[in-house]
N, C-alpha and C positions, 0 to 999 in steps of 0.2 A: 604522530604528525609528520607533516612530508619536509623534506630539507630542500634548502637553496643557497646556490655559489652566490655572494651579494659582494660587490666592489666598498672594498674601505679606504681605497687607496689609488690613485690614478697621475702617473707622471708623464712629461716627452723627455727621451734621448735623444742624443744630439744624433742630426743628420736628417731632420725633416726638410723637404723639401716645398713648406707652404704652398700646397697644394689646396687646400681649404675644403676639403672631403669631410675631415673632424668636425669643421665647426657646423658644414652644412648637416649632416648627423645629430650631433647631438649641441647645438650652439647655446645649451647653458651651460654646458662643463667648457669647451672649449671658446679659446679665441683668437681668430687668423689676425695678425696686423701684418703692415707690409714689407717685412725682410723677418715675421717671424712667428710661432704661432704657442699661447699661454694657456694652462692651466688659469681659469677662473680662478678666481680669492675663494667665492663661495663654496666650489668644489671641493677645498682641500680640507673637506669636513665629511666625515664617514655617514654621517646621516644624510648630507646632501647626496652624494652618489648613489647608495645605499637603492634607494628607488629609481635613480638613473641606469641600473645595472645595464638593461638589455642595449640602450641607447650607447651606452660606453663600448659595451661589446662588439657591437655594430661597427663605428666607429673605428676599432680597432680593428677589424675584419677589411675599412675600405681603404686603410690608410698605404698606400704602395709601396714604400719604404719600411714598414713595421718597426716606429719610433713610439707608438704609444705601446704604454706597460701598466699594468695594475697587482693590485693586492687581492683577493678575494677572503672570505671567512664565510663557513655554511651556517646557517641559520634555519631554527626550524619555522616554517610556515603553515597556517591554518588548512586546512582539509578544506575541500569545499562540499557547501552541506546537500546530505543525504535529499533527494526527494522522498517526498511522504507520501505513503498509499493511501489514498482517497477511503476513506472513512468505512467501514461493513454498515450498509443501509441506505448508504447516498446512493444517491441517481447513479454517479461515476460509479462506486463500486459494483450495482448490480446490473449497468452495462455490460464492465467487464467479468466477471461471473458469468453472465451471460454468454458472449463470447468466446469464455474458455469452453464452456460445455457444449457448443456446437462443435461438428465433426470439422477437420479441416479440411473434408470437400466442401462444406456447407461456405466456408471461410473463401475459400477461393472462388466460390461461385458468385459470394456476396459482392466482393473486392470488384471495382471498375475496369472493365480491359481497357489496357491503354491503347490510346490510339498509335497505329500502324505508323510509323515515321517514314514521310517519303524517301524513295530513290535519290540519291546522292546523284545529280548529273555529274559524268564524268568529266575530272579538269585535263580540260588541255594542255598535252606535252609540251614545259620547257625547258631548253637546254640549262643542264646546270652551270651557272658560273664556277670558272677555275676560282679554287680556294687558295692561301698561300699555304706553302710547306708546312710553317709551322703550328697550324691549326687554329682554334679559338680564341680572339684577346684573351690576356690576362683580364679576369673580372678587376681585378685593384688600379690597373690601370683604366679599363672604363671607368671606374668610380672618379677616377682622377680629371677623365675627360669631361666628363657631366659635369664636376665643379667648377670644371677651369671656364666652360663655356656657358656655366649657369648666373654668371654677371658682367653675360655682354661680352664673352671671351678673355677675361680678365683672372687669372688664377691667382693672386693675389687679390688684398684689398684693402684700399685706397683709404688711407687715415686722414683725420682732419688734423691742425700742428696743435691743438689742444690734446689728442690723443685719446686713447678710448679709455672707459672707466674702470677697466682690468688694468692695463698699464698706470694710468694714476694711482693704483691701491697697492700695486708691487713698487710702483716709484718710493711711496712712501715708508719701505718695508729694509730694513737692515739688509745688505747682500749677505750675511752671513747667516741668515735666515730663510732665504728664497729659495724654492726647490730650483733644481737644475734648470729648465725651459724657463723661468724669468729670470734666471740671473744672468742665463746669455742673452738673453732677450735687452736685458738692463746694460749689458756692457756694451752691446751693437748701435744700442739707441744713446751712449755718450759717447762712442767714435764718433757717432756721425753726426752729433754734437758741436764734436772738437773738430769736423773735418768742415764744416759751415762756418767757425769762427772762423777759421784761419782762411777761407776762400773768400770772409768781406772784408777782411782786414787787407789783402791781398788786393783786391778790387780797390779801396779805398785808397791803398798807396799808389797805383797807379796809374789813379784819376786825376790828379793833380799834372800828374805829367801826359797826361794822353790827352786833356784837354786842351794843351796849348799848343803841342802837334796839331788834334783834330782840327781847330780856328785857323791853323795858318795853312793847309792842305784843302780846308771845303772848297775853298774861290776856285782854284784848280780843279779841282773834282767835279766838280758844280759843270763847268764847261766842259771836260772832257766825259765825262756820264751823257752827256746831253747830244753829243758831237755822234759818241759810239750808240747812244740807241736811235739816230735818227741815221744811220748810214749801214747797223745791224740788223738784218731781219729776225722779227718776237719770234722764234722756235726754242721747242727744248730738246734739246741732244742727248739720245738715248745710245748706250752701247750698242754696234750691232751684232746680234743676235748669232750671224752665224759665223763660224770661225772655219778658217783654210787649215790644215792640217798638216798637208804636205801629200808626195806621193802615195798610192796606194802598195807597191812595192813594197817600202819600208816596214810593215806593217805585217805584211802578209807572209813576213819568216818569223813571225809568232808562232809561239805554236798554243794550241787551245790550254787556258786554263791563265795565260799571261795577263799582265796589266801594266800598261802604259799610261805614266804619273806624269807625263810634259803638259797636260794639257788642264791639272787640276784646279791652279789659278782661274782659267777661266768655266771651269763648274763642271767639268767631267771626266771620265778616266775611258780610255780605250780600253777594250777589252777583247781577248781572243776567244772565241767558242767554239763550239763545232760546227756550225752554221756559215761563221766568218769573222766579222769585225763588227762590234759595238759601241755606241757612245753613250757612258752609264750613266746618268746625274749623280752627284757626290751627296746629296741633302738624303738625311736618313728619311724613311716614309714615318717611323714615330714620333718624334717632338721639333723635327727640323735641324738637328747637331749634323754634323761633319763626319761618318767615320774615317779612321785610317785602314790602309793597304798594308796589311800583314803578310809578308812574300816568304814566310819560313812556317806560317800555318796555312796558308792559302786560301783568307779569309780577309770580308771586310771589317772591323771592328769599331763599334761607335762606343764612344770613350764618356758621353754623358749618361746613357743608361744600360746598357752592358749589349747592344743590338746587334747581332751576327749573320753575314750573310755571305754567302758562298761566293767565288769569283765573277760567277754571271752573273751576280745580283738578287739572287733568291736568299730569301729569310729562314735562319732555322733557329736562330734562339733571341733567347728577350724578347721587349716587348713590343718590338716593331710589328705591325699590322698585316706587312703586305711589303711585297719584292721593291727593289729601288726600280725608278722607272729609265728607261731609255731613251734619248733624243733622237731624232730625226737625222739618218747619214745616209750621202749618197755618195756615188760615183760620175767626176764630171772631166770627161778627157783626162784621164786616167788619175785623178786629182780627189783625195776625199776632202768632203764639204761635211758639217756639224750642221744642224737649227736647231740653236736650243728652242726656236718659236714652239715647237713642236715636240710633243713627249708623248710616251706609249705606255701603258703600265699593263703587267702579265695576267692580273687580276681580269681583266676584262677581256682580254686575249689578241690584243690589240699589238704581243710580241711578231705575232705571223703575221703582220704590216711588212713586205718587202722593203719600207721607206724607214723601218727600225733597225735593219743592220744590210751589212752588204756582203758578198762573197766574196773570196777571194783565191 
């Protein structure tokens, strides 16, 4: 008989980042809630896994963090059965009888020619898209992205304050009992418990006294609210977009490889190339974190999932997708101008836009 690796045993260590891949997988062992994600009750039974093996394994394979762990034990399993040869005197068998004792030119003659499969018309040449440095996503981070945008762009997910029927069955269970993933799961769900109490208790004390402020400031408010919208005109005021930098000069005793951090409050780092002067967006192109300007490795580093990209902007490690993009900088009497309206990413080749950087 043939043997099989079978799961007896299936936990999370700490550091998942509910992502909900596990439970879109295999969502009878698993369960996403919202800051956290549990081993089923039922699961933690060798017979229940047992037949979930491939589903677990999976699972484990999409998880991008690699916090799920198991047990295995080989088992042997049944063969599958032999097909039977058609009986000596059946029809079947003295077809094939037949068929062996023909010649196998006879055989090939019998056999249908197949039909001639048309000409392939030739596709028309196109240009391939630049790809980024660091080659193919991570498959674990796609896994990640499909789940995160497979409810609604939501990668968590969203509990009712009764809670889900996993957590009601560990609620009910000793901490000194509960494997690891609910018993943090159990201490996050009475922080934030105790962080609820104490924010109505807080409310309640000082509603007594806001209320007697509030009655004696409405009468005033009342007319002055009424004064200011009938003398303001209804717009809504948006930052604008493009920022003055200062002369070009300053700028241009860079020497390529630099980066200028004066400008990162408002969402970009100048940068020196070989080309000239760039305006680089700060937002990582992977989950949208911030990274920082490493000046003693000469690298950018994003500090939420480890994404590395060279001073101009280009990706070579983690799970970033694709280069940071560029804003829009020109030269105006001898004065650089930013739009962040305006962004360019390498991927598309949209860097050899003159309006993406300037010479100097």
């Amino acid at each position: 008989m043939a043997t099989k690796d079978v799961i007896t045993k299936v936990w999370i260590e700490e550091g998942c980042i509910v992502c909900d891949a596990c439970e879109t997988t295999a969502p009878d062992v698993f369960e996403v809630t919202e800051d956290s994600c549990l081993i089923r009750p039922a699961a933690m039974s060798a017979d229940f896994t047992k037949p979930r093996t491939d589903d677990i394994v999976d699972a484990a394979e999409e998880c991008p963090v690699d916090v799920i762990q198991f047990e295995t034990v080989s088992e042997e399993v049944a063969d599958a059965p032999a097909v039977e040869s058609p009986a000596s005197g059946s029809p079947a068998a003295e077809a094939t009888s037949e068929v062996s004792a023909s010649p196998a030119a006879d055989v090939k003659a019998a056999a249908p020619a197949k039909a001639a499969a048309p000409a392939k018309a030739a596709a028309p040449k196109v240009a391939a898209p630049k790809v980024s440095v660091a080659g193919a996503p991570d498959p674990a981070i796609q896994a990640l992205l499909r789940a995160a945008t497979a409810r609604g762009g939501a990668a968590g997910v969203l509990q009712s304050d009764e809670g889900s029927p996993a957590v009601k069955a560990w609620d009910k269970t000793s901490s000194a009992d509960l494997p690891p993933d609910a018993k943090q799961s159990k201490v996050m769900s009475s922080a934030k418990k105790v962080e609820e109490g104490l924010s109505r208790r807080g409310l309640l004390a000082g509603s007594a006294m806001g209320i007697g402020w509030l009655s004696l400031g409405a009468t005033t408010a009342i007319s002055g609210v009424a004064f200011q919208r009938f003398m303001m005109p209804n717009v809504l005021e948006e930052p604008d977009p493009k920022v003055r930098v200062g002369p070009a000069e300053v700028y241009a005793s860079m020497l390529p490889g630099e980066v200028n951090e004066d400008f990162k409050p408002q969402g970009f780092w100048l940068i020196r190339t070989d080309d000239g002067i760039s305006a680089l967006n700060i937002i990582c192109t992977h989950l949208g974190c911030i990274p920082n300007w490493l000046a003693n490795d000469r690298k950018f580093k994003c500090p939420c999932h480890g994404s590395g990209f060279y001073s101009d902007g280009i990706n070579f490690e983690g799970p970033a997708p694709r280069p940071l993009e560029r804003f829009k900088i020109v030269l105006i009497d001898g004065n650089i101008l930013v739009d962040r309206s305006k962004k360019f990413q390498y991927e598309k080749g949209e860097w050899e836009n003159p309006d993406s950087y300037i010479t100097v």
